[in-house]
C-alpha positions as MATLAB code, in Angstrom:
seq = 'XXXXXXXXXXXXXXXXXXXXXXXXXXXXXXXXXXXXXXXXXXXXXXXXXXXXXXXXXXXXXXXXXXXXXXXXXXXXXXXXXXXXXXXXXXXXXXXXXXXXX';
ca = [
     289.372  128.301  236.864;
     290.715  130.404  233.631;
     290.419  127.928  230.744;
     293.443  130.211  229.058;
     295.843  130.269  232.191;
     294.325  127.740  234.291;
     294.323  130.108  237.121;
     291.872  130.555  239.911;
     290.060  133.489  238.232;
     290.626  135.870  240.893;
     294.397  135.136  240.129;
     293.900  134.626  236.223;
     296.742  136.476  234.365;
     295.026  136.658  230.925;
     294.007  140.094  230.928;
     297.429  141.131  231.905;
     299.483  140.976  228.380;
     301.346  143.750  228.845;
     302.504  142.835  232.131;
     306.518  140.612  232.787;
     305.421  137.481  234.265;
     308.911  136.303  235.664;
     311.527  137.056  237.507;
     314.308  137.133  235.098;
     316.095  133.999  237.447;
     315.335  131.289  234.394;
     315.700  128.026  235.557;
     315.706  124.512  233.559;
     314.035  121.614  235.317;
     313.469  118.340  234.118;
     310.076  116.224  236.068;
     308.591  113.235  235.587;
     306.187  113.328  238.356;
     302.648  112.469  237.790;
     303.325  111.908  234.000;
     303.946  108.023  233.863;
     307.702  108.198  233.444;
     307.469  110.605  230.511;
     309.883  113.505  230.852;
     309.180  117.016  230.710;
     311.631  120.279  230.333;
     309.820  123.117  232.442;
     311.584  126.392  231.525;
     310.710  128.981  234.717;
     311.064  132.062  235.637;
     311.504  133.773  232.076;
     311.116  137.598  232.222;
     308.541  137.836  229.330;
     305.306  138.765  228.574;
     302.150  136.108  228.140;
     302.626  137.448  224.343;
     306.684  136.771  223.942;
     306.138  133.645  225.954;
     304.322  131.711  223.095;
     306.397  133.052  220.730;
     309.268  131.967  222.570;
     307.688  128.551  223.303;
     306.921  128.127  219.456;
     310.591  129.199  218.435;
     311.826  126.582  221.446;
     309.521  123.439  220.520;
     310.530  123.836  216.239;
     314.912  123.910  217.632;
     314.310  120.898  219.904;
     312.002  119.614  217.050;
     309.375  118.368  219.764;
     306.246  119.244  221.022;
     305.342  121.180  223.944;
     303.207  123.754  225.707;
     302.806  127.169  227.627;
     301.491  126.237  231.080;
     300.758  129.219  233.155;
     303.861  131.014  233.325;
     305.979  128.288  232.315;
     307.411  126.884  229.450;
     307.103  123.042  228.859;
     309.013  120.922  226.210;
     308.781  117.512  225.910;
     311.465  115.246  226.533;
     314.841  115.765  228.271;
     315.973  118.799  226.224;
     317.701  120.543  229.019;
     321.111  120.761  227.197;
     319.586  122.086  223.552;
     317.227  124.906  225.819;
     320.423  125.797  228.034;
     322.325  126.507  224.325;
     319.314  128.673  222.927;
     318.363  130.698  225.837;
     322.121  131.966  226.582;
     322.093  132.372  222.698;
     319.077  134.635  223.401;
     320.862  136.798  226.206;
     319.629  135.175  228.836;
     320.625  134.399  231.664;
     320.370  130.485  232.216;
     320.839  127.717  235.320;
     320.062  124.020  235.326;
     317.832  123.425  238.516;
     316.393  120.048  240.097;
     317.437  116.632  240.041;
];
C-alpha cells in the first residue's frame, strides 16, 4: 500500500500529478458507515488533478468551517455539509448532483 494514496502500489496514483483523476460526473454523498454514527460528506468524481484536489479540499473544509481530508480521489468533509458543498461547487462551474441516501 501507498502511504500518500493508500493505493495498492501497482495502482498508486502519486506519481501521476499531472494526470485528471475524475470523471467530471461530481457527486455529493453523505455515509456513516463504519464511522460510529459520525457523518461524512464524500465529494466524488471531481475532474481535477491530485494537485487542485487539495487545494480544492483546503478552500472546501475553511467555507464549511470543518475539518476534513483528501482520500484517494475523493474529497471528505466532515459533517453533513451537503447543502453548503452543493452551493460552492456550482459557484465553481461545476457541475453538481446530490447522490445516496
Amino acid at each position: 500500500m501507498c502511504p500518500v494514496c493508500e493505493h495498492a502500489l501497482d495502482q498508486c496514483i502519486c506519481g501521476t500529478e499531472d494526470e485528471i483523476l475524475g470523471s467530471g460526473n461530481v457527486r455529493i454523498w453523505l455515509e456513516t458507515k463504519g464511522r460510529n454514527g459520525k457523518g461524512v460528506t464524500v465529494v466524488k468524481e471531481l475532474p481535477l488533478t491530485h494537485s487542485e484536489l487539495e487545494k480544492l479540499a483546503k478552500e472546501l473544509k475553511k467555507s464549511c468551517g470543518t475539518g476534513g481530508a483528501v482520500k484517494g480521489v475523493n474529497i471528505e468533509i466532515q459533517g453533513d455539509q451537503r447543502q453548503k458543498l452543493l452551493a460552492e461547487l456550482t459557484k465553481r462551474g461545476f457541475s453538481v448532483k446530490l447522490a445516496g441516501g
